[in-house]
N, C-alpha and C positions, 0 to 999 in steps of 0.2 A: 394510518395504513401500515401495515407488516410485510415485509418483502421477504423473500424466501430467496434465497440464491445458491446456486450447486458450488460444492467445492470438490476440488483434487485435493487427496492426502498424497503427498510422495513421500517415498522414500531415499533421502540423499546419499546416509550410509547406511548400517545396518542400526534398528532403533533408535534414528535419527528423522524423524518425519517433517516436512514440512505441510503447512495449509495454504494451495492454490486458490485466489477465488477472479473469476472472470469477470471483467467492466470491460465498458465501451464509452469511448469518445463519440463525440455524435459523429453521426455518419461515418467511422471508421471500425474497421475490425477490431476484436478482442484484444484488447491490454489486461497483462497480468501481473497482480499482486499477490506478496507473501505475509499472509495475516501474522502478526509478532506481536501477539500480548506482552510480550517483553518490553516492549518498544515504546515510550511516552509520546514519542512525535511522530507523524506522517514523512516517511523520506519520497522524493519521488526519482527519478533520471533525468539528470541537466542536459545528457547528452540527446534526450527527447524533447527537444526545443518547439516543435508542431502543436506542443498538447499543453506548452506551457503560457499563460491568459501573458503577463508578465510578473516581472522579478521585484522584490522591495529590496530599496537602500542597506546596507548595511549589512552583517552576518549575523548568524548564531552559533551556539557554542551547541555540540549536540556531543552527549555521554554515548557511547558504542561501545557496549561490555564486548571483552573481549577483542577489541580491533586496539587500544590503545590505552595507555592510563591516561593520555591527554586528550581531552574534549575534542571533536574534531571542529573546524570552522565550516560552513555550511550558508550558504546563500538563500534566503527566502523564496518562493515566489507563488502565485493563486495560480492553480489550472483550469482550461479550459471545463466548461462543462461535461461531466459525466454519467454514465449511468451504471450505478449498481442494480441490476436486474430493472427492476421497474421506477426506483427510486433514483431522481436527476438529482446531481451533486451538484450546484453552483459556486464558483470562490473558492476551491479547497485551498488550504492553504497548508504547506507544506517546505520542507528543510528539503534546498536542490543539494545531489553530490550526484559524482562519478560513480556509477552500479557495474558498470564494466567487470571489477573482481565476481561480483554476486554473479553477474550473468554467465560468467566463463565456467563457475563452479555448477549453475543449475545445467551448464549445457552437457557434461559430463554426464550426465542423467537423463535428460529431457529436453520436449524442444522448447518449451517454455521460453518466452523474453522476458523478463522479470523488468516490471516500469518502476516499480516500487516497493514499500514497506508500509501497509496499510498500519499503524500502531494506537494506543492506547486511546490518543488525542479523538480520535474519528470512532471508534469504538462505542467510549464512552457517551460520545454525544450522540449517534445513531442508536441506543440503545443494544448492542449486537450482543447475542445470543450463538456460543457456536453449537451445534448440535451435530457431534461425528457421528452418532448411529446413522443418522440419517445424509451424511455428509450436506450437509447443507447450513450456509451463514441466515441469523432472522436482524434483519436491521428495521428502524422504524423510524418513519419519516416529522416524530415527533421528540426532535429534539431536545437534550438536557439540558443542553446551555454550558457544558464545560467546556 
């Protein structure tokens, strides 16, 4: 099955765009994520502890071009179930940090609450497809297994 989900383009400065795409916790309102093909790993907000399943032992090292030449440390953990459009995400598993900078920066713009950083990791395995003409993400609930 192919899911189809609307995105927001913003603009943060001038030809600096970002890509909004809207998920939902079960039973709760819209959580927003900033799609970062840039990005090898899924970040999500620690300070969003409601949405998080639990945390695993130990850290990771996560590269963030641009925030630092040193790796930052980052804490694991799997989130609650979600849904991207029609397609439920079980177990995400994702690098916790502090988003408070990112969100301060989107609010300068929008109201957006930025939860996370959708990146390569989840991309890849959903098959996702972004298509701006049409502003819209294609994910597909037949996983690659990366």
């Amino acid at each position: 099955m192919r899911t189809k989900i609307p995105i927001d383009i913003i603009e943060l400065e001038s030809s600096n765009y970002h890509l909004i795409l809207p998920t939902q916790f079960e039973g709760r309102e819209n959580a927003y994520w900033v799609i970062d093909t840039g990005a090898s790993k899924s970040v999500f907000d620690q300070n969003l502890a409601d949405f998080i399943a639990h945390t695993e032992e130990g850290t990771e090292d996560l590269h963030a071009a641009n925030m630092s030449e040193e790796p930052l440390k980052t804490s694991l953990g799997i989130l609650k179930p979600l849904f991207f459009g029609k397609l439920k995400v079980d177990n995400m598993k994702v690098a916790l940090m502090d988003m408070n900078h990112i969100n301060e920066l989107y609010q300068k713009v929008t109201d957006y609450k930025i939860c996370g950083l959708l990146g390569s990791d989840f991309l890849l395995n959903y098959n996702a497809v972004i298509d701006y003409k049409r502003r819209v993400l294609k994910l597909s609930d037949q996983k690659t297994g990366f």
